[in-house]
Structures are given as structure tokens and as C-alpha cells.
C-alpha positions, -999 to +999 in steps of 0.1 A: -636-269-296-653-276-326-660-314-336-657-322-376-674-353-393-644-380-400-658-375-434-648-338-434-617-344-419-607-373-445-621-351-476-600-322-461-570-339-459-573-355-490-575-323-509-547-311-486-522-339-499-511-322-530-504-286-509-482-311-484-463-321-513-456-286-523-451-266-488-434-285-471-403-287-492-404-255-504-409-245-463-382-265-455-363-246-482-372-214-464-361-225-432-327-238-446-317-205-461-331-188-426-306-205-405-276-200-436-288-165-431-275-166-392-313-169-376-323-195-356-347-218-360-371-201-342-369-173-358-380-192-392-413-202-368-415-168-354-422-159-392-437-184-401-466-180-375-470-138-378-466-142-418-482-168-440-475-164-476-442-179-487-430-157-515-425-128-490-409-147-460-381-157-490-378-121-494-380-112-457-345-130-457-331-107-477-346-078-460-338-091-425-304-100-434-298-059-446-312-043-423-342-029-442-367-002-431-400-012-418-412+006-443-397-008-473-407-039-459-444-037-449-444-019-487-431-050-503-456-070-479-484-051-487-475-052-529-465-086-530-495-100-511-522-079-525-532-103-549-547-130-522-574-102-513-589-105-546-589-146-534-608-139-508-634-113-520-641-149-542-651-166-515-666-135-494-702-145-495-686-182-479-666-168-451-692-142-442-712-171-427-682-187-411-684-166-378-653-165-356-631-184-386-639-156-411-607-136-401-589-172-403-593-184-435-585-147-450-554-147-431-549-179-447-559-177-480-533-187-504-525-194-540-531-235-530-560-232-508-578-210-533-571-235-559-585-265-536-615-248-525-622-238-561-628-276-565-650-278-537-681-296-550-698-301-517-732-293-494-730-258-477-721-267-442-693-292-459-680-274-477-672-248-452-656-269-428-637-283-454-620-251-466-611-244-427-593-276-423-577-275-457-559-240-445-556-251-414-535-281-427-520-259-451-510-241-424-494-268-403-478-281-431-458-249-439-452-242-403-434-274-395-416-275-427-400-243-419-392-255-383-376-288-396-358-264-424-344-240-400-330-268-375-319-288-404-299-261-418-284-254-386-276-290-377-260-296-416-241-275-436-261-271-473-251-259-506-278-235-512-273-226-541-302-223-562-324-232-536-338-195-538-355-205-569-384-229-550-407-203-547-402-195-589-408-228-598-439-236-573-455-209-597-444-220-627-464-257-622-497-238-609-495-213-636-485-244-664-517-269-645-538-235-654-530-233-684-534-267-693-569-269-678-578-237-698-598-232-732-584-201-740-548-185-730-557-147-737-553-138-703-524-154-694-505-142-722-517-106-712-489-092-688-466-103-720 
């Protein structure tokens, strides 16, 4: 196993804190409406291991829940997820030299990781292991929220309502930090 610096691992969890904050309540969320959905909790970490992008496991409820074609679902996978390849053809050139984690971190590339190793201001070597350990945390943190979701929601009866709307509002505060950090707000404005 490889050994990190304590400085990379304190850096990397540092810029992990604010993705903590943000997964695993909204995994949690996930989880909850899993188990009101009749699966177990297991099933929400069955997902939640095989799939990594939250937007799509809130639809995979839905999907699960009807009985939906494997089609129409690795479809909907494929569309709705299409837009973290273009995150990691960013970072291409970085994970190229990565080795064996390569395949890792574009499996785990994510609206939040992209937007922390963005900020990465740090030496080559560094930087890399930071932006393992940041979706690796990332990771963790959505995987145990989902778990604590799914036996929670088993354990106590919710009102769910609205909860569904997590996933809408975890965009809304990246898109509105974006646009406060940006000069000029023709492109956002341009799917209007």
C-alpha cells in the first residue's frame, strides 16, 4: 500500500471538508428515500459502490422502484453522466501519469472533486496524491452517508417529502459560487 506524506493527507482532507459537508447529507438523503422505496440498506451500498454520481442513483430509485428496462436506464446513465468525461479529459495529461489510479480517479471524478482539484496550487507529485485522496474521501464520505441513510430510514419513519429536491439544490449553490467567482456570465446565461 502506498504511504502519503501527513502533509498530503492533512491538505487532502482539508480540501475534502467542504465535499463532507455536502455528500453526506445529501447521501444520507439518498439512502433515506432507498429504504422508503422498500430496499434495504444494502442495497443503497450495493449502488452506491457500482455507481458514483449522485444525481443518477436519485433517479435509479425511481427506475428501480418501476421496473425500468436496462436499457432505458444505462441510457439515462450514460446521458446524465456524460458531462464528467469532459472533467476528466481536463485533467488527462495528470492522470496519465498516475499509473494504476488513472482508472480511479475517472471513475471518481465528480462535480466537487473537479472543483477542488481545480484549486490545486501544488508541486507535481503533490498535487497528484492530493487529488487521489480528495476522491477517495469523496468517496467514503458518500458511501457511508448512504449506508447511515438507508439504515436510518429503515430504523425511523421520515416525512420525505421534498427531500427529492437535495440533489437540485446541491447545484444550485455550485452553479450560484460560479457565478459569483465569475467576470463574465455569458455562458451561464447560454442554455437560457
Amino acid at each position: 500500500m502506498k504511504r502519503f506524506s501527513s502533509t498530503t493527507l492533512k491538505t487532502a482532507f482539508v480540501k475534502s471538508i467542504p465535499i463532507f459537508c455536502s455528500y453526506v447529507f445529501v447521501s444520507m438523503a439518498y439512502g433515506m428515500m432507498m429504504a422508503s422505496a422498500g430496499f434495504p440498506w444494502y442495497d443503497s451500498l450495493l449502488v452506491s459502490l457500482t455507481v458514483y454520481t449522485g444525481a443518477f442513483q436519485f433517479v435509479l430509485i425511481t427506475f428501480l422502484s418501476s421496473g425500468a428496462s436496462l436499457i432505458t436506464i444505462a441510457l439515462t446513465a450514460l446521458l446524465m453522466n456524460s458531462r464528467q468525461s469532459f472533467y476528466s479529459i481536463t485533467f488527462l495529461k495528470e492522470f496519465k501519469q498516475m499509473g494504476r489510479r488513472k482508472l480511479y480517479m475517472i471513475h471518481t471524478m465528480t462535480d466537487e472533486t473537479y472543483a477542488v482539484n481545480c484549486t490545486l496550487d501544488l508541486p507535481k507529485k503533490e498535487k497528484e496524491d492530493t487529488m487521489f485522496l480528495v476522491a477517495l474521501f469523496s468517496r467514503y464520505y458518500w458511501i457511508v452517508g448512504s449506508v447511515l441513510g438507508g439504515i436510518l430510514g429503515q430504523i425511523v419513519p421520515f416525512d420525505l417529502t421534498g427531500l427529492d429536491f437535495c440533489m437540485t439544490a446541491l447545484f444550485l449553490i455550485i452553479f450560484i459560487d460560479q457565478w459569483e467567482k465569475a467576470e463574465k456570465h455569458t455562458l451561464a446565461l447560454s442554455p437560457l
